[in-house]
C-alpha positions in Angstrom: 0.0 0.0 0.0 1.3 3.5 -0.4 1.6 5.6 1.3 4.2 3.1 4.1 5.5 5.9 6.2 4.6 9.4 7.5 7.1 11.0 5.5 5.0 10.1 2.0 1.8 10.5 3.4 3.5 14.4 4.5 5.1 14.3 0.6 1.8 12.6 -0.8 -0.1 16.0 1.1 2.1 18.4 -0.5 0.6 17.5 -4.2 -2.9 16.4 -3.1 -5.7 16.7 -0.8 -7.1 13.1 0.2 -10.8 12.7 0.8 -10.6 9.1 2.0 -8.3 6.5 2.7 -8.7 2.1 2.7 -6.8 0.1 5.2 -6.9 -3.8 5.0 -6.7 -5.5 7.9 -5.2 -9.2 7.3 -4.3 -11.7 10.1 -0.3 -11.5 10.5 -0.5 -15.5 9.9 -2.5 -15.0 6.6 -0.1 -12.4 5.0 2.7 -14.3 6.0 1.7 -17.6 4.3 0.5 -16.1 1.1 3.8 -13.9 0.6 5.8 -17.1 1.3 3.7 -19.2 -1.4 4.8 -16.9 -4.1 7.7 -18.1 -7.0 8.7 -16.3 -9.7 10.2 -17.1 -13.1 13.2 -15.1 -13.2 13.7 -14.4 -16.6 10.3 -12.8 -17.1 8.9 -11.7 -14.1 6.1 -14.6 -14.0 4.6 -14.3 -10.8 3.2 -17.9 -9.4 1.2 -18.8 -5.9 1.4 -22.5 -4.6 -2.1 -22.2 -3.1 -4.0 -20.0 -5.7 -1.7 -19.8 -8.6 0.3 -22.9 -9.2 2.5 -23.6 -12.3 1.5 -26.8 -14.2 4.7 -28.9 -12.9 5.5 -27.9 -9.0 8.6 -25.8 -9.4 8.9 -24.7 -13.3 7.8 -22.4 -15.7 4.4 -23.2 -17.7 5.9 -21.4 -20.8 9.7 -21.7 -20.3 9.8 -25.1 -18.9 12.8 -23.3 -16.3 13.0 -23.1 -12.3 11.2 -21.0 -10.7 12.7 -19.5 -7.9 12.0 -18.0 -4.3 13.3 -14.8 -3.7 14.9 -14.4 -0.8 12.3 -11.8 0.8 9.7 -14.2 0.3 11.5 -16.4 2.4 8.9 -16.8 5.8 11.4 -15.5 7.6 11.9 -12.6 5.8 8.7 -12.1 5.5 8.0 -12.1 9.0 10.5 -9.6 9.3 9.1 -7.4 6.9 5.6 -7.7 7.6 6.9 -6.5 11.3 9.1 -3.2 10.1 5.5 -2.3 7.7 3.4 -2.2 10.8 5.8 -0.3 12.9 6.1 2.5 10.4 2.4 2.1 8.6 1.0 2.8 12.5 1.4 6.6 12.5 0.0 6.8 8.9 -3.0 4.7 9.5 -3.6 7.0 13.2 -2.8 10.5 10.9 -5.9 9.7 8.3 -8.1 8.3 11.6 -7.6 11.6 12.9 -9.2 13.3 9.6 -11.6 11.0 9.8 -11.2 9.6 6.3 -10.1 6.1 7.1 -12.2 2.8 6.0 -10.8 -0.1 7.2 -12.0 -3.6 6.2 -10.5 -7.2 8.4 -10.4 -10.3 6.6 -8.5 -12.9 5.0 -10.1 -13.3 1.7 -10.7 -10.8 -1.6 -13.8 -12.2 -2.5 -15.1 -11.5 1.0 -13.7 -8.2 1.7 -13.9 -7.0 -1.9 -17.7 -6.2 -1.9 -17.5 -4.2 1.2 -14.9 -2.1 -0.5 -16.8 -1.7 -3.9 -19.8 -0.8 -2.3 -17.4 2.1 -0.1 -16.1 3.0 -3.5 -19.1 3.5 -5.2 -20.6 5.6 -2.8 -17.7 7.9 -3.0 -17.4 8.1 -6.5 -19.9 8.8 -9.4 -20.4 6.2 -12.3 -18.6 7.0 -15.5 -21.5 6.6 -18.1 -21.1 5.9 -21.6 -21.5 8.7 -24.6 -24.7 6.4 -25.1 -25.7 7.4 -21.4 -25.1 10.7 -21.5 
């Protein structure tokens, strides 16, 4: 998510006013499993997920046939880590836009759950684009 730190939500305030703001709430456990699933294909930047996105043959490449690899922050470990540094420095940016009152935050552990909630936010706050049919 952006902004990470109070120094660009100050910089992200210097070039725009923000009217509201989405925080996602995910279980610690959650994040750090789905992070650690992911493999990428080097060469191209293919992007796999063991649990939602697996490649055809455990470990390769569905167009390349090569090793995929783990990158080193996916590690759990590192993830752990990082997933530890975000909250420390996301926790005065999240308690600045509370303070404006333009925070929404949804909990949860899966997109097709949370997602609604968040459309329907969304589409409160923002007016339909219509066609040149509608208009």
């Amino acid at each position: 998510g952006f902004p990470r730190t109070l120094g660009q939500a100050e910089a992200l305030d210097r070039i725009c006013e923000l009217d509201l703001v989405i925080s996602l709430n995910i279980p610690f456990e959650t994040l750090k499993d789905r992070l650690s699933a992911r493999w990428v294909h080097p060469a191209s930047g293919r992007v796999y997920n063991m649990d939602f996105n697996p490649p055809n043959v455990q470990g390769i490449d569905d167009l390349t046939g090569e090793p995929l690899v783990q990158r080193e922050d996916d590690k759990p470990e590192a993830v752990a880590a990082r997933l530890r540094k975000y909250k420390d420095a996301a926790k005065p940016v999240i308690e600045l836009y509370k303070s404006r009152g333009i925070l929404h935050s949804f909990s949860g552990t899966e997109t097709n759950k949370i997602w609604p909630y968040v459309y329907t936010l969304l589409s409160s706050k923002i007016p339909p684009v219509l066609s040149d049919e509608e208009n």
